[in-house]
Backbone as JSON, one array per atom type, in Angstrom:
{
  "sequence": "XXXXXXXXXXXXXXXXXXXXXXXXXXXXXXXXXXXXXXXXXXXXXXXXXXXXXXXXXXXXXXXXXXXXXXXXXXXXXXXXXXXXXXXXXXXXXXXXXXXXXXXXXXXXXXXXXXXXXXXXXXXXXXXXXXXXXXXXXXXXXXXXXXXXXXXXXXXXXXXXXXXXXXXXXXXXXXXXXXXXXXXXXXXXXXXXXXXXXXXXXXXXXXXXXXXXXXXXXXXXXXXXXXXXXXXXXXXXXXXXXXXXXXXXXXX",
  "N": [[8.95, -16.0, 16.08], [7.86, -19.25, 18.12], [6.19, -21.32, 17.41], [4.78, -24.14, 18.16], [3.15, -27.0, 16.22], [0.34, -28.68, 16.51], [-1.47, -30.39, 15.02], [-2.41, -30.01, 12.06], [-4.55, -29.73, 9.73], [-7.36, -30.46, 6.83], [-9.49, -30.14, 8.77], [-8.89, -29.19, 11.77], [-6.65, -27.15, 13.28], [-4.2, -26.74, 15.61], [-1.86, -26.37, 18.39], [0.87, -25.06, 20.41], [2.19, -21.86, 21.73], [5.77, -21.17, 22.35], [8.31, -19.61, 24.33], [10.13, -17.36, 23.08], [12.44, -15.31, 23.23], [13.32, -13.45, 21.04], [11.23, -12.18, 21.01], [8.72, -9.52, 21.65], [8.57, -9.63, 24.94], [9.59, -12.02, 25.5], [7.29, -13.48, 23.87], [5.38, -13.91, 25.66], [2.35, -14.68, 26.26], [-0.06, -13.9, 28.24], [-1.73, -11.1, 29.6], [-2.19, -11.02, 32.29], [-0.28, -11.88, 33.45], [3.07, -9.86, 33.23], [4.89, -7.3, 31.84], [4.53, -5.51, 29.71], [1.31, -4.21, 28.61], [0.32, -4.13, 26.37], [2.51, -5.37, 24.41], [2.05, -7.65, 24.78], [-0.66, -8.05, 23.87], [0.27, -7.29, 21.07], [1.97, -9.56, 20.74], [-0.57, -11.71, 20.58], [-1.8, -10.48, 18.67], [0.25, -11.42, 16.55], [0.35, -14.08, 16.42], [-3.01, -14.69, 16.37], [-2.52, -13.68, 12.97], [-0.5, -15.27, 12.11], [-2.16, -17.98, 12.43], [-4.39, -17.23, 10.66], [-6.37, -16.08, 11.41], [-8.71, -13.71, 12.99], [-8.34, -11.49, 15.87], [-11.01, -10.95, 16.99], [-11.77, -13.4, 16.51], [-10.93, -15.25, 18.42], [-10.89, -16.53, 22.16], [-10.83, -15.91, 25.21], [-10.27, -17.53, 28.99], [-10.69, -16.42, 32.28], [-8.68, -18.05, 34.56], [-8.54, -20.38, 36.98], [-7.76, -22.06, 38.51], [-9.74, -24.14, 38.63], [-12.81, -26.27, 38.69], [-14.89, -25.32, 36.8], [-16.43, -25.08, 33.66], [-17.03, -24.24, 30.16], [-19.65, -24.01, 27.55], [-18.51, -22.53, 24.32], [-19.67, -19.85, 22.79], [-20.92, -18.27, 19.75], [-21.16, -15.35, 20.63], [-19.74, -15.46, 22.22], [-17.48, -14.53, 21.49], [-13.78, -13.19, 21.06], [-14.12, -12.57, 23.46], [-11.76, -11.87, 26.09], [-9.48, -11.4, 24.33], [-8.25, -8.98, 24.16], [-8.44, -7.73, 26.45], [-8.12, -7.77, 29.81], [-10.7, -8.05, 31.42], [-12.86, -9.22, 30.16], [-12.55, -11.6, 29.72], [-13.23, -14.99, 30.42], [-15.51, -15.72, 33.42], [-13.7, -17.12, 35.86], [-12.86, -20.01, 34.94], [-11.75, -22.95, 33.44], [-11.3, -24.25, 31.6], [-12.92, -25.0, 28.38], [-14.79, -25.48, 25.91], [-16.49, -25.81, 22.49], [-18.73, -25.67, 19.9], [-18.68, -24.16, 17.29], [-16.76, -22.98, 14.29], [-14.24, -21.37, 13.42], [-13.64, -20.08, 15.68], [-11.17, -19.55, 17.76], [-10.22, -21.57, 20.45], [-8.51, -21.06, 23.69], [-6.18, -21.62, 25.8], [-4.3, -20.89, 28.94], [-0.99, -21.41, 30.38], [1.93, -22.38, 32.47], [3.67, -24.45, 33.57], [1.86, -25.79, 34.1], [-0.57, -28.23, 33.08], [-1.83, -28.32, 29.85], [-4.64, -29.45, 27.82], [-5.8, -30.45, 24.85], [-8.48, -30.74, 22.82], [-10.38, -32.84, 20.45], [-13.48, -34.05, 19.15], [-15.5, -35.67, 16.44], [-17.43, -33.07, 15.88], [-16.91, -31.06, 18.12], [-14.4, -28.94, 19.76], [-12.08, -28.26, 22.14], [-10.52, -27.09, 24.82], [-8.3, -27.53, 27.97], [-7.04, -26.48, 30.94], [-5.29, -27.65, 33.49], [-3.79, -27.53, 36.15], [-1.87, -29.03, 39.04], [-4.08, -28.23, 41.09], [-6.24, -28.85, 39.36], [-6.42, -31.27, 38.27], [-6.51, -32.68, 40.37], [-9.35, -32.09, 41.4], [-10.34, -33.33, 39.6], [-10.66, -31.62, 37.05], [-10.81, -32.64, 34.37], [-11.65, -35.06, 33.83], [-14.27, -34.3, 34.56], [-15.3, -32.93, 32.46], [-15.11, -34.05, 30.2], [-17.23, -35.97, 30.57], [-19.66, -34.38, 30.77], [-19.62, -34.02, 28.41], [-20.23, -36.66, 27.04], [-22.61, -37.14, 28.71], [-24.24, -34.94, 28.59], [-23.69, -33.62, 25.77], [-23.63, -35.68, 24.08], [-21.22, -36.71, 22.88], [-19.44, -38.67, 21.32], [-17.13, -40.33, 23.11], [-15.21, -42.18, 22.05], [-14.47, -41.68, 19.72], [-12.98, -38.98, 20.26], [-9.63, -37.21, 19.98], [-7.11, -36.44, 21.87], [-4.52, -34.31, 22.63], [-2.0, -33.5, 24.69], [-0.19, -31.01, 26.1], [2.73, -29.68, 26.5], [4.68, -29.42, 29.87], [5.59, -28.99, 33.35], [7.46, -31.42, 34.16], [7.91, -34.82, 35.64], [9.89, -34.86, 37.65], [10.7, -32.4, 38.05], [8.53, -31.4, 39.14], [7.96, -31.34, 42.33], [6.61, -31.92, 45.49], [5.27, -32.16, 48.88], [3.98, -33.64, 51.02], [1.1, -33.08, 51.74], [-0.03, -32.16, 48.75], [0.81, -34.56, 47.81], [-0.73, -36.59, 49.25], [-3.75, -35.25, 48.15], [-3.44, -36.46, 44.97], [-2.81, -39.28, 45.81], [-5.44, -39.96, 46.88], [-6.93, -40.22, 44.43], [-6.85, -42.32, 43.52], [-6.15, -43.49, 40.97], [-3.34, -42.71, 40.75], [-1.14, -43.6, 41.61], [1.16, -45.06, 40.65], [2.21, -42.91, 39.26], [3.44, -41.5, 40.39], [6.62, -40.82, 42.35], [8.96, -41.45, 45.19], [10.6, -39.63, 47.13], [13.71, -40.86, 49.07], [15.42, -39.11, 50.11], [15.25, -36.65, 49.64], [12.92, -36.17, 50.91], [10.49, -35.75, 49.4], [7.82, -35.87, 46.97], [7.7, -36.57, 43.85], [5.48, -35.99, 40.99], [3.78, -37.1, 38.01], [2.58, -35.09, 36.45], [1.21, -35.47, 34.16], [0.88, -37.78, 32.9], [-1.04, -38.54, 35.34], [-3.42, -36.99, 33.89], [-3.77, -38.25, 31.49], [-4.25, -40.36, 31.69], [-6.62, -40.1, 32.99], [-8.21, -39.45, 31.06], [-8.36, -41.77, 29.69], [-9.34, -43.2, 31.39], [-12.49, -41.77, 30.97], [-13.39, -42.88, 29.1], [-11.3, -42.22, 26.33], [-9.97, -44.14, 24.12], [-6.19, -45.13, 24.52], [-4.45, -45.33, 22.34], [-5.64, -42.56, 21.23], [-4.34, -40.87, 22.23], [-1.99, -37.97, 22.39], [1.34, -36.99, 24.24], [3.31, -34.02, 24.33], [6.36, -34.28, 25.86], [7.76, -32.15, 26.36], [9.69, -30.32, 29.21], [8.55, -27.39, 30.69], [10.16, -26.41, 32.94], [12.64, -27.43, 32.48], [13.07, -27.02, 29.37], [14.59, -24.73, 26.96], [12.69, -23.15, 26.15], [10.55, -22.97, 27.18], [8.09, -21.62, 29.41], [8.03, -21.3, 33.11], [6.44, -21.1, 35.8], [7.32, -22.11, 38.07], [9.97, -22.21, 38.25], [10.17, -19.28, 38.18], [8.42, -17.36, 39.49], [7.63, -15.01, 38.17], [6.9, -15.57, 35.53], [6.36, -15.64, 32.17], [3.53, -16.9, 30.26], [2.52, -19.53, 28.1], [0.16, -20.15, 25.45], [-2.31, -22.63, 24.54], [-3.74, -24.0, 21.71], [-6.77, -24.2, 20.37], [-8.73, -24.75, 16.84], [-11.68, -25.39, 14.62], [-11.59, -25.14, 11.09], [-13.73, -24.02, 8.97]],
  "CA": [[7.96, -16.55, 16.99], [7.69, -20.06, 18.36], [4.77, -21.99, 17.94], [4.37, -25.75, 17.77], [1.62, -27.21, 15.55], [0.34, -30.25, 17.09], [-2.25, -30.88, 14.2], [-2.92, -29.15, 11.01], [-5.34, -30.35, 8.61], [-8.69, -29.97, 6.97], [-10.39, -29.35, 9.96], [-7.92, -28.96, 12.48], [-5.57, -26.71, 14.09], [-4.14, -26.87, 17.13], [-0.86, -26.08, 18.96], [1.3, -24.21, 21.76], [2.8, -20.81, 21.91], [6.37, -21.24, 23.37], [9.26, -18.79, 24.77], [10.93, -16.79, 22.04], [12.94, -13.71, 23.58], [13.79, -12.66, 20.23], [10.21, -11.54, 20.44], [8.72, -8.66, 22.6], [8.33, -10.19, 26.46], [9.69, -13.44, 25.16], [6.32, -13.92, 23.37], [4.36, -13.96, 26.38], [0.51, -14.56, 26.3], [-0.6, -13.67, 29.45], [-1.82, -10.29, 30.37], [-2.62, -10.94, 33.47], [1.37, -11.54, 34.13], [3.16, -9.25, 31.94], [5.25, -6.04, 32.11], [3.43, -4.78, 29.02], [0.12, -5.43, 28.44], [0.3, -3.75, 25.01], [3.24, -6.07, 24.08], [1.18, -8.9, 25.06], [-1.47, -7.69, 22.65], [0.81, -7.6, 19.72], [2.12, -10.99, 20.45], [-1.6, -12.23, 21.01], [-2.14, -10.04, 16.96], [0.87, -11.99, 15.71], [-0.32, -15.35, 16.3], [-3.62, -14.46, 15.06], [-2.34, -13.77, 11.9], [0.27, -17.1, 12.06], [-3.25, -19.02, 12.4], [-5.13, -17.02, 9.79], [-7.45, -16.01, 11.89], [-8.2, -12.45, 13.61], [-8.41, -10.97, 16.69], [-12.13, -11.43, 17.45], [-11.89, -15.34, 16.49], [-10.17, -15.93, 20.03], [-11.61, -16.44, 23.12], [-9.45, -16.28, 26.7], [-10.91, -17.42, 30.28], [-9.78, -15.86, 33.56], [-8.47, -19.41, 34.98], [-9.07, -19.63, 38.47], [-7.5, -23.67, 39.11], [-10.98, -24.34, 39.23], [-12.93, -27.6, 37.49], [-15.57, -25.29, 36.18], [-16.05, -25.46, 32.31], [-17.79, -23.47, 29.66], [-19.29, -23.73, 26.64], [-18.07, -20.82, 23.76], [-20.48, -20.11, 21.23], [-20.72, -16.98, 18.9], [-21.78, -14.44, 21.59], [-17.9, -14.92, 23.26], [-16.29, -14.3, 20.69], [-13.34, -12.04, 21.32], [-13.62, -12.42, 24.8], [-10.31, -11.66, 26.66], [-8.17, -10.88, 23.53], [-7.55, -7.47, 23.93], [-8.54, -7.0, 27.71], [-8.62, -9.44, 30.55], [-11.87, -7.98, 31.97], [-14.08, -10.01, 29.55], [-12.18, -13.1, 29.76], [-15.11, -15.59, 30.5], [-14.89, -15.44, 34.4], [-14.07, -18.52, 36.75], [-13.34, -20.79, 33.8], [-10.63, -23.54, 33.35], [-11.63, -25.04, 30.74], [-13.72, -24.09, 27.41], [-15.3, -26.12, 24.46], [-17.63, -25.19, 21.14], [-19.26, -26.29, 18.52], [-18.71, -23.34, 16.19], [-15.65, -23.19, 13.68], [-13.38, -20.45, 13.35], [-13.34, -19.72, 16.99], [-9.78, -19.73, 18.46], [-10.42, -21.34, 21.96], [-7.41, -20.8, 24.1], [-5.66, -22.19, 27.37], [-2.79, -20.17, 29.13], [-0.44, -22.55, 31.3], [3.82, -22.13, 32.67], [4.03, -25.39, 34.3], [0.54, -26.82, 34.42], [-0.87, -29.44, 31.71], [-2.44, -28.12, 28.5], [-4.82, -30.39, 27.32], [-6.44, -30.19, 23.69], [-8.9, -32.14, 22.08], [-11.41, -32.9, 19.6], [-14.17, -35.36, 17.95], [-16.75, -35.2, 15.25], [-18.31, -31.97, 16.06], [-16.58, -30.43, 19.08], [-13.33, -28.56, 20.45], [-11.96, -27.94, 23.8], [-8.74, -26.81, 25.65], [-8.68, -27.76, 29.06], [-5.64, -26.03, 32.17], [-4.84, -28.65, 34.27], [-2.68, -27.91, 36.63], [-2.21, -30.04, 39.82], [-5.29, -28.63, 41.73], [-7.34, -29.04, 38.74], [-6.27, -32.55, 38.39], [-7.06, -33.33, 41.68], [-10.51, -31.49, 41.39], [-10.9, -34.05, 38.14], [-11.95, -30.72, 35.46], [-10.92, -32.92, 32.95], [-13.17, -36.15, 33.05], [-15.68, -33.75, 34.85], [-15.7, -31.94, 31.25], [-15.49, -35.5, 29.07], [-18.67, -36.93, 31.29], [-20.87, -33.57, 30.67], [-19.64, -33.99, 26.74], [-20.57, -37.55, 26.34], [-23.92, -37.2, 28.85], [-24.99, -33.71, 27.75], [-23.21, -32.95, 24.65], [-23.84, -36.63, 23.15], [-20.27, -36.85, 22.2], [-18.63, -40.23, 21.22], [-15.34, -40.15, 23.29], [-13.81, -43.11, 21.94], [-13.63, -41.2, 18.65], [-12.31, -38.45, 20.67], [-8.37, -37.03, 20.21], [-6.1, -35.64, 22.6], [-3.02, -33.52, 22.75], [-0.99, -33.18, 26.14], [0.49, -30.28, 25.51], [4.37, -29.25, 27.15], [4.4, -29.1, 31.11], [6.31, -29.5, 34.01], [8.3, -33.08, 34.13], [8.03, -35.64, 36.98], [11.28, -35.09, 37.66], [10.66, -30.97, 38.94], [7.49, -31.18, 39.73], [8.64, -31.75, 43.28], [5.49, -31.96, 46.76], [5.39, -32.65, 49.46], [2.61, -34.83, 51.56], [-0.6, -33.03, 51.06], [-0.2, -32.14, 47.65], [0.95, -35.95, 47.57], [-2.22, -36.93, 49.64], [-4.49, -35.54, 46.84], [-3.34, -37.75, 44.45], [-3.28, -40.31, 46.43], [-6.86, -40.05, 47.17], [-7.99, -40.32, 43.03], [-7.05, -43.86, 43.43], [-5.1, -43.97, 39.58], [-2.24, -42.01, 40.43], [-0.11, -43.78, 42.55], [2.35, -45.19, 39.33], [3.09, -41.45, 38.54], [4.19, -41.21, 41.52], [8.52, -41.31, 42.95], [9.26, -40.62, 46.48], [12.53, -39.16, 47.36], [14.05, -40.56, 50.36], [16.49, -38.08, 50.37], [14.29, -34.94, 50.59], [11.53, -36.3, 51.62], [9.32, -35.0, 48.44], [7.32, -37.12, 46.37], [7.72, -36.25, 42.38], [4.37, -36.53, 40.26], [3.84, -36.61, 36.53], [0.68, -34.86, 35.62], [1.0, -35.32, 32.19], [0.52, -39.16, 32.68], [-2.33, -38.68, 35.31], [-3.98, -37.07, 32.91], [-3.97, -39.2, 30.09], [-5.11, -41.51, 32.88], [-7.91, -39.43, 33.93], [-8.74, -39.04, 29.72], [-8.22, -42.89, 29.16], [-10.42, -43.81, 32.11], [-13.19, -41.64, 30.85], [-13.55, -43.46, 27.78], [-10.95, -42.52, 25.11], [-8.56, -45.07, 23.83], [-5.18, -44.58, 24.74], [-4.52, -44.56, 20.84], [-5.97, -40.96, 20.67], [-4.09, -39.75, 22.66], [-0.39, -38.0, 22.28], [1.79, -36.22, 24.91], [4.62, -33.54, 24.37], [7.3, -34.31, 26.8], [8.72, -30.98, 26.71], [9.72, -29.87, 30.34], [8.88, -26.25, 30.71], [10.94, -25.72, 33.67], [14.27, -27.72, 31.64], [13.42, -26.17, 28.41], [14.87, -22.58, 26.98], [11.46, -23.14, 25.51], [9.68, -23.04, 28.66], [7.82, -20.66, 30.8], [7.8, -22.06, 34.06], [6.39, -20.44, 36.89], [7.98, -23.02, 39.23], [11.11, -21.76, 37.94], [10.3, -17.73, 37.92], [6.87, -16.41, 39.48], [7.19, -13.55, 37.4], [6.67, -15.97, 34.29], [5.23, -15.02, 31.12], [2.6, -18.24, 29.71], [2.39, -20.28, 27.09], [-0.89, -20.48, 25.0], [-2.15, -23.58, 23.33], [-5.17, -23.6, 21.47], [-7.2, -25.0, 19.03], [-9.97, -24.01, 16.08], [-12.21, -25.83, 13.64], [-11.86, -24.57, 10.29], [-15.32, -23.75, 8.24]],
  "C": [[8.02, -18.07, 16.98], [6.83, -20.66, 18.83], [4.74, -23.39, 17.73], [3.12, -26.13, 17.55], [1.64, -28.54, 15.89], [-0.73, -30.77, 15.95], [-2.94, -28.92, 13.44], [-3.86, -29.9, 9.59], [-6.53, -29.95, 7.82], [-9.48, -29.3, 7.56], [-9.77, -28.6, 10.86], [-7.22, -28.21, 12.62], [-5.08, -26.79, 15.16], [-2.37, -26.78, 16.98], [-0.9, -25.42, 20.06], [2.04, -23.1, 21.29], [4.12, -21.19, 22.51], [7.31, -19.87, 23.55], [10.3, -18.46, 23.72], [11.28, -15.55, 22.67], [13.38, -13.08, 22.38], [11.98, -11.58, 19.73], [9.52, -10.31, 21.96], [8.29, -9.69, 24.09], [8.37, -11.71, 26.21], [8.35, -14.08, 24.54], [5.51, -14.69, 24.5], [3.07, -13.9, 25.84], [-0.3, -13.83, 27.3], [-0.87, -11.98, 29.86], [-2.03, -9.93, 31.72], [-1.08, -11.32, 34.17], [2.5, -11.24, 32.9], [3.42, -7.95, 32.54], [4.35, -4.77, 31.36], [2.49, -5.18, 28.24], [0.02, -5.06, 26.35], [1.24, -4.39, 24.41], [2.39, -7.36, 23.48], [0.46, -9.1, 24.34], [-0.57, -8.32, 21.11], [0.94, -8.95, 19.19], [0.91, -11.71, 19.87], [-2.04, -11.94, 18.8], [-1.14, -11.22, 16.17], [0.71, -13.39, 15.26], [-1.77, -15.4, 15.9], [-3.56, -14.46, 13.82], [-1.47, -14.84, 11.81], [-1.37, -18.15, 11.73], [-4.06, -18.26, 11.3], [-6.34, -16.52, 10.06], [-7.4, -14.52, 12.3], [-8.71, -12.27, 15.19], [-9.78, -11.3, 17.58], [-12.44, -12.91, 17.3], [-11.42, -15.68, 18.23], [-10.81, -15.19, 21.23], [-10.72, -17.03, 24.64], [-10.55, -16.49, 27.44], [-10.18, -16.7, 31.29], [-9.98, -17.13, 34.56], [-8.37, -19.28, 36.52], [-8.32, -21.49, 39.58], [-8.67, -24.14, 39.57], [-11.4, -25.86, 37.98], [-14.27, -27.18, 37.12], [-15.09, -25.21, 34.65], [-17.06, -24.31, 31.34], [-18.09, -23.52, 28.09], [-19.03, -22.67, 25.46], [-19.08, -21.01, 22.64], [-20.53, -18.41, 20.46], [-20.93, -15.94, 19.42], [-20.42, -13.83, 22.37], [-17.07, -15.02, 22.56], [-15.42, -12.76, 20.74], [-13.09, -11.98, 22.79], [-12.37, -12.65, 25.5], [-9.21, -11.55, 25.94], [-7.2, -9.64, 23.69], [-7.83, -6.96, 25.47], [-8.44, -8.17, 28.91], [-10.35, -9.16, 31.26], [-12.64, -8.46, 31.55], [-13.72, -10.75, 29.63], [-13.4, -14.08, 30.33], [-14.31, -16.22, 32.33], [-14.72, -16.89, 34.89], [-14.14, -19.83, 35.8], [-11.97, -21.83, 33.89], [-10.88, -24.5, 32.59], [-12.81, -24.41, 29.31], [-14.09, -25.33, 26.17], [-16.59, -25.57, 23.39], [-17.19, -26.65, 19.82], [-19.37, -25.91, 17.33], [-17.42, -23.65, 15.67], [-15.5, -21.68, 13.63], [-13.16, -19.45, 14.39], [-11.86, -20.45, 17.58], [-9.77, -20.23, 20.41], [-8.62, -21.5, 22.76], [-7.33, -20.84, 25.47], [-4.46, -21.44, 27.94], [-2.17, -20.84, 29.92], [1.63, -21.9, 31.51], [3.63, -22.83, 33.88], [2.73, -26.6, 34.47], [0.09, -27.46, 33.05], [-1.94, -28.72, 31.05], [-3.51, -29.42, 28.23], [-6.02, -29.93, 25.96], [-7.0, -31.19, 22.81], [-9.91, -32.17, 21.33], [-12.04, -34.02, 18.9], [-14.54, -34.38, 17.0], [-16.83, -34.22, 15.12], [-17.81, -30.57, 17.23], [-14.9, -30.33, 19.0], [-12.98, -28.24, 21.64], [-10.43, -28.05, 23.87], [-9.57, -26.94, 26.98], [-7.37, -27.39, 29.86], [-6.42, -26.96, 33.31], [-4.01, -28.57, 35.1], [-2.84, -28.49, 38.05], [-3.81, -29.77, 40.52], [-6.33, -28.72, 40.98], [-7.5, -30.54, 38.05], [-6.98, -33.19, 39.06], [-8.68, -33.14, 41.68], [-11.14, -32.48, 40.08], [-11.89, -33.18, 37.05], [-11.74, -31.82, 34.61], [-11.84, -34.44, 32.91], [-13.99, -35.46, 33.59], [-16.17, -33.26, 33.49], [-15.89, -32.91, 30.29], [-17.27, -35.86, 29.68], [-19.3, -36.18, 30.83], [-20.53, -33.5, 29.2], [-20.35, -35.42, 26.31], [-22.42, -37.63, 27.19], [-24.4, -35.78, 28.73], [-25.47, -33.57, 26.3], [-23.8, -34.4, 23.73], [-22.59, -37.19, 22.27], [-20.13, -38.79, 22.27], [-17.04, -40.1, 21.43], [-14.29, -41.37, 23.01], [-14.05, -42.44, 20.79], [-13.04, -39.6, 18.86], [-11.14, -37.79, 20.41], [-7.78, -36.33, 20.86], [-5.03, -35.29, 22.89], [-2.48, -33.01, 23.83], [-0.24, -32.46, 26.03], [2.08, -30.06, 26.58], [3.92, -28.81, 28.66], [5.57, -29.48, 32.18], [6.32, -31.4, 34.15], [7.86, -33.63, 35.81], [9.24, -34.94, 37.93], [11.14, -33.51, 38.53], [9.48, -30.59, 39.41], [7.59, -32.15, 41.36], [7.52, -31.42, 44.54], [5.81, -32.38, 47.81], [3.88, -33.35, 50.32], [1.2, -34.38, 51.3], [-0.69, -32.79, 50.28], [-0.47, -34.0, 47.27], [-1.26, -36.91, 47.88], [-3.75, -36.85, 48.51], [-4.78, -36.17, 45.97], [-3.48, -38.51, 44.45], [-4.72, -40.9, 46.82], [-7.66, -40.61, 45.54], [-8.05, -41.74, 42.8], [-6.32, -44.47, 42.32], [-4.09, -43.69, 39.55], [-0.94, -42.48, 40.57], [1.46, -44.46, 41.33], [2.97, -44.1, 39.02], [3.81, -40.94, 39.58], [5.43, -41.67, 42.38], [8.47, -40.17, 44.12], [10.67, -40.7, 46.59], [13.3, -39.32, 48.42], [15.18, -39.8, 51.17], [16.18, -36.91, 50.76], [13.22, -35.02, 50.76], [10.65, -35.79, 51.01], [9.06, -36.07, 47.94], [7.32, -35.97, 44.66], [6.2, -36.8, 41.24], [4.38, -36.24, 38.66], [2.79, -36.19, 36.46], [0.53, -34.91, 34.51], [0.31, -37.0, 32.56], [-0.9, -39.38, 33.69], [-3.11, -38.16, 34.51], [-4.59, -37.71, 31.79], [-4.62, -40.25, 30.85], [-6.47, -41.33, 33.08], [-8.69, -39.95, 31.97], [-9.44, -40.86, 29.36], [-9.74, -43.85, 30.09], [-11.98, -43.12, 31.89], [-13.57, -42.26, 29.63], [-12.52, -43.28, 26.28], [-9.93, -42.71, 25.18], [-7.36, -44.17, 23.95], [-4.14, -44.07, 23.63], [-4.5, -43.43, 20.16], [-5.02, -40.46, 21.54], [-2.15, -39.53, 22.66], [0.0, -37.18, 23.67], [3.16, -35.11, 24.5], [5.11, -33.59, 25.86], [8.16, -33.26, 27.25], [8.64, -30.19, 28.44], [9.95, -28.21, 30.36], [9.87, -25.87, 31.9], [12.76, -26.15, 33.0], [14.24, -26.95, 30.76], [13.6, -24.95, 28.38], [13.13, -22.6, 26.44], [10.52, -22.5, 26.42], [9.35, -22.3, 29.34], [7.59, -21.37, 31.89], [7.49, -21.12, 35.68], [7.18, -21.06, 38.47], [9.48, -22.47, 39.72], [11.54, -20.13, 38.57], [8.69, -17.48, 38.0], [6.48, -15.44, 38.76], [6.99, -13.99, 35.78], [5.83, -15.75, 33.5], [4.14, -16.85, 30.93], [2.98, -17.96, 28.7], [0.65, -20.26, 26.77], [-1.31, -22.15, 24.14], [-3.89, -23.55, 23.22], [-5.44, -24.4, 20.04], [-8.35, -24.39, 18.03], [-10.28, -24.94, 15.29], [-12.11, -24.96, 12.85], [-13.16, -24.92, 9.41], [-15.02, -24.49, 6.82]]
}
């Protein structure tokens, strides 16, 4: 199995799931795309036990490219491990305040993002129309004026996503962007095929940096799922399995 640990510590866990065919359905996550969902399971058991954790610690959404958010507290625990029908509905995004809850993001091409202060965790799926839709400072703003967080002591992990470089639009995708007002640097037009190339990894960190936390906290993996063997990429192969990345406070 292939998992990358983006932080292990005291408190901390966090990482990504990636593409291992030496494992059943290339160590897919995703039941919701997936030959067998009982495969999917196993995988879903095996990384459980990799993290130390079990089965009911982890908590899936049913992602919808939407910029609602949710928070997880001891009640959703378990939700969408073993079925997708509980997955917490209409969700693209997830944070808590409990420890030894596994919250979990599913992504093959769209931006991961994982992060944590003081007191709180959160995974956040990002992919372009949830960019554009700004979930992710919509979900910083209701942490620092709800939640009371302090996002300059903040940290964030950009987890593996499609590259500038294949993430390839054309004008109204472009237009979106164009509209947030920060983007336009991430952005290479092609006057050859007439596409415009965006990084969402770097608006992101944009979006993160402009809600308050230093650019300091924050890291990116550069790994291109549609280049890497690593890589699920739906861009690549609609019929792609996901990647998980996820994080937990330990007790």
């Amino acid at each position: 199995m292939k998992t990358i640990i983006y932080q292990d510590h005291d408190q901390i866990l966090s990482g990504m799931t990636m593409k291992d065919c030496s494992e059943p359905e290339c160590y897919n996550m995703a039941l919701h795309a997936c030959t067998s969902a009982e495969q999917v399971i196993g995988n879903r058991k095996l990384l459980a036990s990799f993290l130390q954790s079990t089965p009911v610690d982890f908590v899936f959404a049913n992602q919808t490219h939407s910029a609602n958010f949710h928070r997880v507290t001891e009640l959703d625990r378990g939700k969408g491990m073993l079925e997708q029908v509980s997955a917490i509905a209409d969700t693209d995004a997830l944070y808590t305040f409990e420890t030894n809850i596994v919250l979990c993001s599913m992504t093959a091409d769209c931006v991961p993002v994982i992060f944590h202060t003081d007191n709180v965790i959160g995974v956040i799926h990002s992919g372009w129309q949830g960019t554009v839709k700004e979930i992710t400072p919509k979900l910083l703003r209701h942490l620092q004026e709800v939640e009371s967080c302090d996002l300059s002591h903040m940290h964030v992990q950009i987890g593996a996503a499609l590259s500038q470089e294949k993430f390839e639009v054309d004008d109204d995708v472009y237009k979106r962007f164009h509209t947030l007002g920060y983007a336009e640097e991430f952005i290479r037009y092609n006057e050859e095929t007439n596409k415009y190339h965006i990084d969402n990894q770097l608006t992101v960190k944009r979006q993160c940096e402009l809600a308050g936390i230093p650019a300091t906290n924050i890291t990116i993996d550069r790994t291109c799922t549609f280049q890497s063997p690593d890589g699920f990429s739906y861009r690549e192969d609609k019929q792609s399995g996901r990647h998980v990345s996820f994080i937990k406070r330990k007790a």
